[in-house]
Biopython code that builds the backbone (N, CA, C, O; Angstrom):
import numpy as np
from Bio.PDB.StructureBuilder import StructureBuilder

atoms = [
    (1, "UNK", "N", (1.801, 11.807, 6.279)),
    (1, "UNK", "CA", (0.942, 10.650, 6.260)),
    (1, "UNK", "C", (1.780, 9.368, 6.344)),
    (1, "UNK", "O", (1.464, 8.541, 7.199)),
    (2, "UNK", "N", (3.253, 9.029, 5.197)),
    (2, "UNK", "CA", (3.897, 7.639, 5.314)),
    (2, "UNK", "C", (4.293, 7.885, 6.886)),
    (2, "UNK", "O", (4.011, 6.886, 7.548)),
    (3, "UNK", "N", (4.885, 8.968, 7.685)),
    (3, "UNK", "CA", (5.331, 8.832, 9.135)),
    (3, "UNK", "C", (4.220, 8.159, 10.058)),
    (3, "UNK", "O", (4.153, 7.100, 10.682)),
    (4, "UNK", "N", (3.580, 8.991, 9.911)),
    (4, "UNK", "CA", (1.721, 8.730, 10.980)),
    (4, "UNK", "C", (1.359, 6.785, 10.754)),
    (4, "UNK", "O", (1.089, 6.077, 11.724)),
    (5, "UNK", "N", (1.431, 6.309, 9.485)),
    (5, "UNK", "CA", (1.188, 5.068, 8.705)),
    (5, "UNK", "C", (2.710, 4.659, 9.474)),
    (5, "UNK", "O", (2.618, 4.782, 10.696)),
    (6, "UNK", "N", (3.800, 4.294, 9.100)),
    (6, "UNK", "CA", (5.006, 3.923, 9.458)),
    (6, "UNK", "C", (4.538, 3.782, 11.133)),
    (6, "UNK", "O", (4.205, 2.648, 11.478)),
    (7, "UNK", "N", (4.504, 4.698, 12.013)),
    (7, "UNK", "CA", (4.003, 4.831, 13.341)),
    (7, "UNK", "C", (3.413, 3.844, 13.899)),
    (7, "UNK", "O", (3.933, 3.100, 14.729)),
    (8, "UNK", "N", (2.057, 3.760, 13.392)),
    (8, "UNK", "CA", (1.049, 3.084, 13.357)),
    (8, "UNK", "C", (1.606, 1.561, 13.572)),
    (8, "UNK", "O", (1.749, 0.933, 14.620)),
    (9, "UNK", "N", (1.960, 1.056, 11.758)),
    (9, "UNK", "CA", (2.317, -0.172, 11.921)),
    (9, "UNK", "C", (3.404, -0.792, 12.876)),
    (9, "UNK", "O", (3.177, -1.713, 13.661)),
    (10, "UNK", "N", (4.354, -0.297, 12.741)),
    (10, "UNK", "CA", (5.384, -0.678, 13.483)),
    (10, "UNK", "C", (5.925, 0.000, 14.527)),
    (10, "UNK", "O", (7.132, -0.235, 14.588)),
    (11, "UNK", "N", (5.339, 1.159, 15.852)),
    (11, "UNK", "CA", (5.360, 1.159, 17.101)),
    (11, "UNK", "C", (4.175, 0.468, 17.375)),
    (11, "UNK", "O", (3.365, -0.181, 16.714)),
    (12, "UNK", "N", (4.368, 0.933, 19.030)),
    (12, "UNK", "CA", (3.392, 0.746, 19.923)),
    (12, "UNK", "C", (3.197, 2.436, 20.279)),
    (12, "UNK", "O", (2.858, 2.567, 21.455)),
    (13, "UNK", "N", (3.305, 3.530, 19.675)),
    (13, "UNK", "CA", (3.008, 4.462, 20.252)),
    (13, "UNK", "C", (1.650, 4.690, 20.622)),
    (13, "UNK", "O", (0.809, 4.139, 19.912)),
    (14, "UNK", "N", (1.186, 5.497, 21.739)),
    (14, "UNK", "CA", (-0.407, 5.672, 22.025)),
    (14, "UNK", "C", (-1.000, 6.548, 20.799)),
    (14, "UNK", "O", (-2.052, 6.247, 20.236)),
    (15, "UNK", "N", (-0.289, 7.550, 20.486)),
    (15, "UNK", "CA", (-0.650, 8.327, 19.801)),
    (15, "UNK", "C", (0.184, 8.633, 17.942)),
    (15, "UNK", "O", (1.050, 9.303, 17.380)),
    (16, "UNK", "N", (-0.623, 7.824, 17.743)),
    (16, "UNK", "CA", (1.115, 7.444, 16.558)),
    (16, "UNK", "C", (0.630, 8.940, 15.390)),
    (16, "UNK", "O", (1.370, 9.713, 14.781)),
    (17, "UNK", "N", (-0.854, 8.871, 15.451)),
    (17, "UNK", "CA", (-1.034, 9.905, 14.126)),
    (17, "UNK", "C", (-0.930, 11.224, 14.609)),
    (17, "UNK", "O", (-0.700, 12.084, 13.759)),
    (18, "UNK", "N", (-1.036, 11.543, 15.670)),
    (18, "UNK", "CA", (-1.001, 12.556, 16.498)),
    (18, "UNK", "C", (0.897, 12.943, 16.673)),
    (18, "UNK", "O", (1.558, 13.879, 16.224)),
    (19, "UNK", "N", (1.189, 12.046, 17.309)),
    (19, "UNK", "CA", (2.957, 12.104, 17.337)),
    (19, "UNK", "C", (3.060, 12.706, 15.725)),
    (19, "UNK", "O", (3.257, 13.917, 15.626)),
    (20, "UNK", "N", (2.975, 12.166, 14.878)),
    (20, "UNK", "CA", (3.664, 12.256, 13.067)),
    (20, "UNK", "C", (3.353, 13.610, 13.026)),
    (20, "UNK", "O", (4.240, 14.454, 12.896)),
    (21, "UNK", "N", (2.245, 13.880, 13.118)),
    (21, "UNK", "CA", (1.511, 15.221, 12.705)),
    (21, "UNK", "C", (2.094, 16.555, 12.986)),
    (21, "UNK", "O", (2.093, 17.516, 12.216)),
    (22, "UNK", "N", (2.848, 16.473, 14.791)),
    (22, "UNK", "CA", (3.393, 16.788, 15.883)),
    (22, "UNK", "C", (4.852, 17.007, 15.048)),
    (22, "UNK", "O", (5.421, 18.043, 14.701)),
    (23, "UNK", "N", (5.209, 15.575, 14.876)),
    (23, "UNK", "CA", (6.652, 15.521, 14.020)),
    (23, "UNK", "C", (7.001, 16.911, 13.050)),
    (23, "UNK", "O", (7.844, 17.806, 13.112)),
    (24, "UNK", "N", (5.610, 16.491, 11.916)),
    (24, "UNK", "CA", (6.020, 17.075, 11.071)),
    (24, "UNK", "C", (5.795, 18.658, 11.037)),
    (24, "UNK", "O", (6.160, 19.328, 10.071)),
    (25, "UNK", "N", (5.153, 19.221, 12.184)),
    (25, "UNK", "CA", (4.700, 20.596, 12.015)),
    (25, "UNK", "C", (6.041, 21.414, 12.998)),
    (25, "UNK", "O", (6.255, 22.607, 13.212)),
    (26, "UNK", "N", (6.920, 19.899, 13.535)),
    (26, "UNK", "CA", (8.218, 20.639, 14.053)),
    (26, "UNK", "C", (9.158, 21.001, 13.173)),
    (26, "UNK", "O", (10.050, 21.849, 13.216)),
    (27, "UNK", "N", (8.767, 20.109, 12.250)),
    (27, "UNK", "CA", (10.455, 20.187, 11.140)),
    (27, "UNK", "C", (10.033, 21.507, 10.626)),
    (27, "UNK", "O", (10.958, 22.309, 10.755)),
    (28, "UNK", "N", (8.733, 22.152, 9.967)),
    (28, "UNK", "CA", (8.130, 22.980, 9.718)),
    (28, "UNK", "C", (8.473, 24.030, 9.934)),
    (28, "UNK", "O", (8.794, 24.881, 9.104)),
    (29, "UNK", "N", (8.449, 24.152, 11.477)),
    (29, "UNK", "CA", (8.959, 25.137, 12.552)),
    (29, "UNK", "C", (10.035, 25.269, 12.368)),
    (29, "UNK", "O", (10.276, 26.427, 12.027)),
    (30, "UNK", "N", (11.260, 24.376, 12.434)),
    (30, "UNK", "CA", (12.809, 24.394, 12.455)),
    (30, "UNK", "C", (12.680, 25.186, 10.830)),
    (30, "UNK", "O", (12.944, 26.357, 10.558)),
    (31, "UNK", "N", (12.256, 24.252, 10.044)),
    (31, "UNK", "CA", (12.704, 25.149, 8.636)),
    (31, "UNK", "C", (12.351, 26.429, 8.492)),
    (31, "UNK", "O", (13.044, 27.052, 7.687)),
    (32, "UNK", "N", (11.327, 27.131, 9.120)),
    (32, "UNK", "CA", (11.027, 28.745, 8.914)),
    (32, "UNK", "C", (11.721, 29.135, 10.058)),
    (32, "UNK", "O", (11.930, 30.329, 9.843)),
    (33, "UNK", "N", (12.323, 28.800, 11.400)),
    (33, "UNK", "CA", (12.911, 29.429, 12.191)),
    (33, "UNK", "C", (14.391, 29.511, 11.417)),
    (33, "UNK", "O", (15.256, 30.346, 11.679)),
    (34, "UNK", "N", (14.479, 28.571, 10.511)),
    (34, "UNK", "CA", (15.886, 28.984, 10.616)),
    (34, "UNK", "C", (15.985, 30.330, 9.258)),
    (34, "UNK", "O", (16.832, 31.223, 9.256)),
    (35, "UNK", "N", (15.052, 30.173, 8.356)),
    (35, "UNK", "CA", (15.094, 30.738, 7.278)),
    (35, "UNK", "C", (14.246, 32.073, 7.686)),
    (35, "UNK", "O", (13.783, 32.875, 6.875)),
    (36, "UNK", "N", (14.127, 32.155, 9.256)),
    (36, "UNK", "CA", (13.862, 33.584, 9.783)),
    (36, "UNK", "C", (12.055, 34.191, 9.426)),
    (36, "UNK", "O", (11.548, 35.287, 9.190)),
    (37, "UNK", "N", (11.711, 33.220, 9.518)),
    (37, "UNK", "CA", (9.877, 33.205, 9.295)),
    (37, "UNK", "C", (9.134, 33.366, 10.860)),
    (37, "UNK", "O", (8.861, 32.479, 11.669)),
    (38, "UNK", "N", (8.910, 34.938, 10.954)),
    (38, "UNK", "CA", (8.152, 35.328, 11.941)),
    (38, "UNK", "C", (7.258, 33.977, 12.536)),
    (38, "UNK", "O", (7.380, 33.376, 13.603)),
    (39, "UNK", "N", (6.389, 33.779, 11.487)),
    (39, "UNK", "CA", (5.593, 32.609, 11.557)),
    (39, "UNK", "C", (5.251, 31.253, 12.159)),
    (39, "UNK", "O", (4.297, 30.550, 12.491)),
    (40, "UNK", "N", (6.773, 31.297, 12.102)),
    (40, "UNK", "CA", (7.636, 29.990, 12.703)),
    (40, "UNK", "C", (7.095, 30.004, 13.905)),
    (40, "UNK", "O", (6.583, 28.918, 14.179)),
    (41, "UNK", "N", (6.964, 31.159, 15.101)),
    (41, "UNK", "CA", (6.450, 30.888, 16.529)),
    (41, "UNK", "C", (5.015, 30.656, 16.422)),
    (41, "UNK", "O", (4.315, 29.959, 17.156)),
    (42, "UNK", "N", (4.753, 31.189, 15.629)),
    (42, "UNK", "CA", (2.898, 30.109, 15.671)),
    (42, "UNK", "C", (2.710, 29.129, 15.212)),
    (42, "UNK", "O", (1.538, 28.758, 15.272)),
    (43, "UNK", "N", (3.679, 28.223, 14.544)),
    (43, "UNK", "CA", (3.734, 27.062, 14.709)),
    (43, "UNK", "C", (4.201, 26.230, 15.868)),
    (43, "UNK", "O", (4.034, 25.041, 16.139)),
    (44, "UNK", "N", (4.660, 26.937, 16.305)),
    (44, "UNK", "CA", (5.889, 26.068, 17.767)),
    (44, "UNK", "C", (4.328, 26.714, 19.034)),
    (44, "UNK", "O", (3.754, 26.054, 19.901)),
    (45, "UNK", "N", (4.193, 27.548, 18.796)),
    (45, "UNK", "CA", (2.787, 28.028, 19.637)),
    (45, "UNK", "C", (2.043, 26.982, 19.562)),
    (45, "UNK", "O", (1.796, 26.442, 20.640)),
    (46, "UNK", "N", (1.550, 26.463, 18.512)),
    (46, "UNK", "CA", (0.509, 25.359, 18.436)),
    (46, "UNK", "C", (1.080, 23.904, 18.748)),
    (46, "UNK", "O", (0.532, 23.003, 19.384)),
    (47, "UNK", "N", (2.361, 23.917, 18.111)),
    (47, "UNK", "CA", (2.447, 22.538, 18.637)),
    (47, "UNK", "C", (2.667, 22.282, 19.918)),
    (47, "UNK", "O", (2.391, 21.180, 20.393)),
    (48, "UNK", "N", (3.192, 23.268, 20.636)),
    (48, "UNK", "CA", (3.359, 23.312, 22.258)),
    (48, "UNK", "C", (1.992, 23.009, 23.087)),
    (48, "UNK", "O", (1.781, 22.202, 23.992)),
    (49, "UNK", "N", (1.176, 23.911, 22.477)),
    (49, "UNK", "CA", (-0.222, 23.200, 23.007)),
    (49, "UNK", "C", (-0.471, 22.503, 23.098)),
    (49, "UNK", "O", (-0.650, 21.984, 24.199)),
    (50, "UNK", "N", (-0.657, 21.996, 22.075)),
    (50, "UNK", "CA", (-1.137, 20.116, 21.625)),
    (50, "UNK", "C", (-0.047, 19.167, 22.521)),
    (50, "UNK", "O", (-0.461, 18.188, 23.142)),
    (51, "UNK", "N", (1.482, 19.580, 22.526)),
    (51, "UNK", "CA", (2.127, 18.415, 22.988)),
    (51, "UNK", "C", (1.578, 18.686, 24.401)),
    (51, "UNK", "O", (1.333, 17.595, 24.915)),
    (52, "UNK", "N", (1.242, 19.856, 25.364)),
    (52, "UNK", "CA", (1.006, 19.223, 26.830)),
    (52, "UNK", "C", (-0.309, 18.885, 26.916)),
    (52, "UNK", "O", (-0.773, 18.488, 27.984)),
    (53, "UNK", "N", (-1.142, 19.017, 25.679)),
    (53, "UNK", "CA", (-2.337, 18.090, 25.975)),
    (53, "UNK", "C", (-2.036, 16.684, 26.194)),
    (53, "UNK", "O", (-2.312, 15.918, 27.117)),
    (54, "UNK", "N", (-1.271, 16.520, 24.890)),
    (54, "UNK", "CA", (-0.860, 14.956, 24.963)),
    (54, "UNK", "C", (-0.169, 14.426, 26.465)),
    (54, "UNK", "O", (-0.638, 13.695, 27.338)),
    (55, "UNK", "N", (0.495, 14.780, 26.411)),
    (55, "UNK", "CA", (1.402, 14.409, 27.659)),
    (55, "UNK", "C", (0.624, 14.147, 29.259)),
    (55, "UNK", "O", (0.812, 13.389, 30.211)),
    (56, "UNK", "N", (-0.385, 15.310, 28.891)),
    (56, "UNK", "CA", (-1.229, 15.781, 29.906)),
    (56, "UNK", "C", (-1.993, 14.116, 30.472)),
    (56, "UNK", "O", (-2.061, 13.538, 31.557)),
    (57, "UNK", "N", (-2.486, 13.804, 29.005)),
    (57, "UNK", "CA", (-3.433, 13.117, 28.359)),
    (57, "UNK", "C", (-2.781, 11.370, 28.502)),
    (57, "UNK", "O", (-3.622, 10.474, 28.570)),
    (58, "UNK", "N", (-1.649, 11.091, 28.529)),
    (58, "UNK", "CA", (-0.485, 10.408, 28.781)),
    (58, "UNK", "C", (-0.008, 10.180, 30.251)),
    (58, "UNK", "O", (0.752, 9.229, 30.438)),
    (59, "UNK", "N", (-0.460, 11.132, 31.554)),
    (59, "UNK", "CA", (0.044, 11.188, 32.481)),
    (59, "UNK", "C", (1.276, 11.599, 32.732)),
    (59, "UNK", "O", (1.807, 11.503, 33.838)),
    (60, "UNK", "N", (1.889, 12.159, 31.564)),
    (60, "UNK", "CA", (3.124, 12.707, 31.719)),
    (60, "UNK", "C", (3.627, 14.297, 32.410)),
    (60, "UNK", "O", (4.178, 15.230, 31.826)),
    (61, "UNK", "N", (3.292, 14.207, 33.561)),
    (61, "UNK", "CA", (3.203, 15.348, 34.198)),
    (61, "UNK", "C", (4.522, 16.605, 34.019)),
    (61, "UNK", "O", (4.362, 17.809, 33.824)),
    (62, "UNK", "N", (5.590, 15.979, 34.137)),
    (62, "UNK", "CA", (7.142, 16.950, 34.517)),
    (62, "UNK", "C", (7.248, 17.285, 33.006)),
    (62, "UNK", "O", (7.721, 18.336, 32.575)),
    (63, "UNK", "N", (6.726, 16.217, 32.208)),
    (63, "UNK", "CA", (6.972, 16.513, 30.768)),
    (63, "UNK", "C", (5.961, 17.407, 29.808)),
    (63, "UNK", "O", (6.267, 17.843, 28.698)),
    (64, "UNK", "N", (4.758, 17.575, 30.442)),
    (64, "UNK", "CA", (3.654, 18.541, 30.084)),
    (64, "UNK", "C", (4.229, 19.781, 30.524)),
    (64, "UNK", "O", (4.156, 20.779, 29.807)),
    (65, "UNK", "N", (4.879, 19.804, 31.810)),
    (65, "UNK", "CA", (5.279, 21.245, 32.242)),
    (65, "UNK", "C", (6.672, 21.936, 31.583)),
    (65, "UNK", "O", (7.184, 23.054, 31.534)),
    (66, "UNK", "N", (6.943, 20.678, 31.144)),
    (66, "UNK", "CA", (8.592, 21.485, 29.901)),
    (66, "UNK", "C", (8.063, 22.331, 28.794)),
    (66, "UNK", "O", (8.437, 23.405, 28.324)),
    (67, "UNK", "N", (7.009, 21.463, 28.500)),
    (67, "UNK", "CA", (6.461, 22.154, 27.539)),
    (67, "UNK", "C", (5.825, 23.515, 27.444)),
    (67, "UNK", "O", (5.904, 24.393, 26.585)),
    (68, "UNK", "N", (5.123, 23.421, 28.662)),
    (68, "UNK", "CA", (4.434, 24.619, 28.899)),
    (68, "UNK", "C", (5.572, 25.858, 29.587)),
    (68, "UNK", "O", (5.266, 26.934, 30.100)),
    (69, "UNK", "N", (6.629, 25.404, 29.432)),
    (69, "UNK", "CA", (7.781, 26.589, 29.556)),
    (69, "UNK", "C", (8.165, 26.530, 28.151)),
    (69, "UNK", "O", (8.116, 27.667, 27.681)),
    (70, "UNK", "N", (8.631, 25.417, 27.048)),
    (70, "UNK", "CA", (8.755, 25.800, 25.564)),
    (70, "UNK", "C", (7.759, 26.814, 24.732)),
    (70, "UNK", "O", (7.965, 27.520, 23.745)),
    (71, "UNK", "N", (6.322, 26.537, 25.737)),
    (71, "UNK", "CA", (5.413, 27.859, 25.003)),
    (71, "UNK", "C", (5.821, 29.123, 25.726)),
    (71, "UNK", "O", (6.078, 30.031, 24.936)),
    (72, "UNK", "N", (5.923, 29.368, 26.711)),
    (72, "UNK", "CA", (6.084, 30.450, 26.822)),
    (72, "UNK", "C", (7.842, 30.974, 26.153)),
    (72, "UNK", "O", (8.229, 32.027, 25.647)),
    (73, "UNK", "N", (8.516, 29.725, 26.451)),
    (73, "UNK", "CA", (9.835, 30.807, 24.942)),
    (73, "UNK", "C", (8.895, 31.160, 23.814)),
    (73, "UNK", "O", (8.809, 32.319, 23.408)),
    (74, "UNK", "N", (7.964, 29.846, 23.143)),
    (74, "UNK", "CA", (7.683, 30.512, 21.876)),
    (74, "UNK", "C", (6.961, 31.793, 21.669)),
    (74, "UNK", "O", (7.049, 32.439, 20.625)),
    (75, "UNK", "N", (5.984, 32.269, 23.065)),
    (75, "UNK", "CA", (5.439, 33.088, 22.839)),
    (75, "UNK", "C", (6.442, 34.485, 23.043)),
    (75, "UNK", "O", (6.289, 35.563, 22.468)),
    (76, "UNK", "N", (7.407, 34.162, 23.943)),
    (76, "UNK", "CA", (8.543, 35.182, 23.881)),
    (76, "UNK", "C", (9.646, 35.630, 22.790)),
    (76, "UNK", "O", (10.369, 36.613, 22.628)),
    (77, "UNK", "N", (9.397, 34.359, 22.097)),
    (77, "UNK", "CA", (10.256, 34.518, 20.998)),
    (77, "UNK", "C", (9.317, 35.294, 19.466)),
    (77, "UNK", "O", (9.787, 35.905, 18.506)),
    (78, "UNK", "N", (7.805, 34.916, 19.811)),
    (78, "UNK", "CA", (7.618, 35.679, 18.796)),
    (78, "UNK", "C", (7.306, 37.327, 19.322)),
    (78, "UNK", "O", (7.141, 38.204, 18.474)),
    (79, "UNK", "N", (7.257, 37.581, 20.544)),
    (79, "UNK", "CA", (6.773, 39.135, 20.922)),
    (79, "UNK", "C", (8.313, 39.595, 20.430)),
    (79, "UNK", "O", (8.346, 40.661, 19.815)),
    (80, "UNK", "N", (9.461, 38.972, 20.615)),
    (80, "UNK", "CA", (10.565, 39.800, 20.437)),
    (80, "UNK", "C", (10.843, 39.738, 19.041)),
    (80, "UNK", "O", (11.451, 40.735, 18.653)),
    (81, "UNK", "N", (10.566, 38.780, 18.043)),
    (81, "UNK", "CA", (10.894, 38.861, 16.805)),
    (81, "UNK", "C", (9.932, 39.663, 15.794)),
    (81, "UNK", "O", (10.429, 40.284, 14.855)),
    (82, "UNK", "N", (8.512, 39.632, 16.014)),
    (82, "UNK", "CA", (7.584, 40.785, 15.850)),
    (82, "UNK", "C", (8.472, 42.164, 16.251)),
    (82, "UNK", "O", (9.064, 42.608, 15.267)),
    (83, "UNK", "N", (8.688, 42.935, 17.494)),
    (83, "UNK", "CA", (9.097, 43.848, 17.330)),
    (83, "UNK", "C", (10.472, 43.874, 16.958)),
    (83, "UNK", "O", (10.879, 45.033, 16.875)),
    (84, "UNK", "N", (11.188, 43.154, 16.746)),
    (84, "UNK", "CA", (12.146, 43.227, 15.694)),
    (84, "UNK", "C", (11.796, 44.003, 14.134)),
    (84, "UNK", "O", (12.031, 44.971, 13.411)),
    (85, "UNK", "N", (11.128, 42.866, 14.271)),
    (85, "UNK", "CA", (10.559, 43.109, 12.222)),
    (85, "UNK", "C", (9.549, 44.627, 12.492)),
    (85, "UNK", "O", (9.028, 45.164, 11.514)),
    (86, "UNK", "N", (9.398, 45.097, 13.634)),
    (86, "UNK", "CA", (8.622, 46.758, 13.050)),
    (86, "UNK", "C", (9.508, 47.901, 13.174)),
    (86, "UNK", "O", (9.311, 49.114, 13.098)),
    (87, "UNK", "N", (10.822, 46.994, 13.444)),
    (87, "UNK", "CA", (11.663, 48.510, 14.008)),
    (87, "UNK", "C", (12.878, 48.714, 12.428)),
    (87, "UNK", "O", (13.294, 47.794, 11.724)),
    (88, "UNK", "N", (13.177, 50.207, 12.276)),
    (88, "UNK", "CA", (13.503, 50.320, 10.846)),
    (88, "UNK", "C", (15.127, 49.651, 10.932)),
    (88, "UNK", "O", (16.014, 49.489, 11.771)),
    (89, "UNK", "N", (14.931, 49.455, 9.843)),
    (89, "UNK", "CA", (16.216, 48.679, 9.254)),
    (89, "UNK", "C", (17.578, 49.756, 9.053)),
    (89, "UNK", "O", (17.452, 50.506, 8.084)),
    (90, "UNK", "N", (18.557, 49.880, 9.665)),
    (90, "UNK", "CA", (19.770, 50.483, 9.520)),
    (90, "UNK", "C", (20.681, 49.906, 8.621)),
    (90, "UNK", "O", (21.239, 48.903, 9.065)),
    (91, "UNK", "N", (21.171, 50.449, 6.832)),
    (91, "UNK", "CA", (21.739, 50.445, 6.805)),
    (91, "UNK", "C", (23.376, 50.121, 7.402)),
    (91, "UNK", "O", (23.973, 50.882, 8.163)),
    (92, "UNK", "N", (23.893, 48.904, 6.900)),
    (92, "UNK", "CA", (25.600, 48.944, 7.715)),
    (92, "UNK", "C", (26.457, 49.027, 6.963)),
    (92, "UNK", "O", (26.201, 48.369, 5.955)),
    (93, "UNK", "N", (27.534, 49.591, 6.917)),
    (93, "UNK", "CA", (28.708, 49.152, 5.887)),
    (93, "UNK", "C", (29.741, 48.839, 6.185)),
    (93, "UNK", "O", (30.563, 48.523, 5.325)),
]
sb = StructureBuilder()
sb.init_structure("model")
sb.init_model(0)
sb.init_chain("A")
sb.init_seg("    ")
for serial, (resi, resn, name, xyz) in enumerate(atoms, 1):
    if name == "N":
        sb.init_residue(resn, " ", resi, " ")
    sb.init_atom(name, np.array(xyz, "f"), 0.0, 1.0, " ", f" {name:<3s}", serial, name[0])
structure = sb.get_structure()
Protein backbone atom coordinates (compact mmCIF):
# COMPACT_ATOMS: atom_id res chain seq x y z
CA UNK A 1 0.00 0.00 0.00
CA UNK A 2 2.98 2.90 1.20
CA UNK A 3 4.60 1.76 -2.56
CA UNK A 4 1.11 2.01 -4.61
CA UNK A 5 0.55 5.63 -2.28
CA UNK A 6 4.44 6.68 -2.77
CA UNK A 7 3.64 5.90 -6.73
CA UNK A 8 0.75 7.74 -6.87
CA UNK A 9 2.02 10.91 -5.28
CA UNK A 10 5.19 11.37 -6.64
CA UNK A 11 5.33 9.62 -10.30
CA UNK A 12 3.54 10.17 -13.22
CA UNK A 13 3.07 6.47 -13.67
CA UNK A 14 -0.26 5.41 -15.68
CA UNK A 15 -0.71 2.71 -13.54
CA UNK A 16 0.88 3.46 -10.18
CA UNK A 17 -1.48 1.00 -7.95
CA UNK A 18 -1.38 -1.59 -10.38
CA UNK A 19 2.63 -1.23 -10.97
CA UNK A 20 3.08 -1.52 -6.68
CA UNK A 21 0.82 -4.42 -6.52
CA UNK A 22 2.84 -5.96 -9.62
CA UNK A 23 6.02 -4.84 -7.54
CA UNK A 24 5.17 -6.45 -4.68
CA UNK A 25 3.81 -9.91 -5.79
CA UNK A 26 7.44 -10.00 -7.62
CA UNK A 27 9.51 -9.69 -4.57
CA UNK A 28 7.02 -12.45 -3.36
CA UNK A 29 7.96 -14.56 -6.20
CA UNK A 30 11.82 -13.94 -5.85
CA UNK A 31 11.46 -14.78 -2.07
CA UNK A 32 9.70 -18.32 -2.54
CA UNK A 33 11.76 -18.98 -5.72
CA UNK A 34 14.64 -18.66 -3.96
CA UNK A 35 13.61 -20.47 -0.73
CA UNK A 36 12.44 -23.22 -3.37
CA UNK A 37 8.45 -22.73 -3.11
CA UNK A 38 6.83 -24.73 -5.91
CA UNK A 39 4.33 -21.95 -5.61
CA UNK A 40 6.51 -19.36 -6.56
CA UNK A 41 5.53 -20.13 -10.47
CA UNK A 42 1.95 -19.27 -9.80
CA UNK A 43 2.82 -16.27 -8.71
CA UNK A 44 5.18 -15.27 -11.61
CA UNK A 45 2.14 -17.08 -13.71
CA UNK A 46 -0.13 -14.38 -12.57
CA UNK A 47 1.90 -11.61 -12.58
CA UNK A 48 3.00 -12.32 -16.16
CA UNK A 49 -0.52 -12.08 -17.12
CA UNK A 50 -1.43 -9.01 -15.71
CA UNK A 51 1.96 -7.37 -16.83
CA UNK A 52 1.05 -8.05 -20.76
CA UNK A 53 -2.31 -6.84 -20.07
CA UNK A 54 -0.81 -3.78 -18.89
CA UNK A 55 1.63 -3.23 -21.43
CA UNK A 56 -0.90 -4.46 -23.86
CA UNK A 57 -3.12 -1.77 -22.38
CA UNK A 58 -0.07 0.85 -22.55
CA UNK A 59 0.65 0.15 -26.23
CA UNK A 60 3.64 -1.48 -25.33
CA UNK A 61 3.79 -4.06 -27.87
CA UNK A 62 7.69 -5.77 -28.00
CA UNK A 63 7.31 -5.42 -24.26
CA UNK A 64 3.90 -7.37 -23.83
CA UNK A 65 5.57 -10.06 -25.96
CA UNK A 66 8.73 -10.46 -23.43
CA UNK A 67 6.45 -11.12 -21.22
CA UNK A 68 4.43 -13.49 -22.76
CA UNK A 69 7.76 -15.54 -23.28
CA UNK A 70 8.51 -14.89 -19.21
CA UNK A 71 5.08 -16.86 -18.91
CA UNK A 72 5.79 -19.42 -20.75
CA UNK A 73 9.41 -19.94 -18.66
CA UNK A 74 7.09 -19.66 -15.72
CA UNK A 75 4.83 -22.14 -16.89
CA UNK A 76 7.93 -24.30 -17.80
CA UNK A 77 9.49 -23.76 -14.80
CA UNK A 78 6.69 -24.89 -12.79
CA UNK A 79 5.88 -28.27 -15.06
CA UNK A 80 9.61 -29.06 -14.37
CA UNK A 81 9.75 -28.22 -10.70
CA UNK A 82 6.34 -30.07 -9.99
CA UNK A 83 7.85 -33.14 -11.46
CA UNK A 84 10.81 -32.65 -9.63
CA UNK A 85 9.02 -32.57 -6.26
CA UNK A 86 7.03 -36.14 -7.30
CA UNK A 87 10.07 -37.96 -8.12
CA UNK A 88 11.67 -39.90 -4.91
CA UNK A 89 14.33 -38.39 -3.12
CA UNK A 90 17.84 -40.29 -3.22
CA UNK A 91 19.64 -40.38 -0.40
CA UNK A 92 23.59 -38.97 -1.04
CA UNK A 93 26.58 -39.32 0.97
Amino acid sequence: MALGAAMHTFTDAALPWLDAMLTAMSLVGQWWQARRHVACWWVWIAVDVVYVGAYLFKSLHVTAALYVFFLGLAVFGLRAWSAAAREPQVATQ
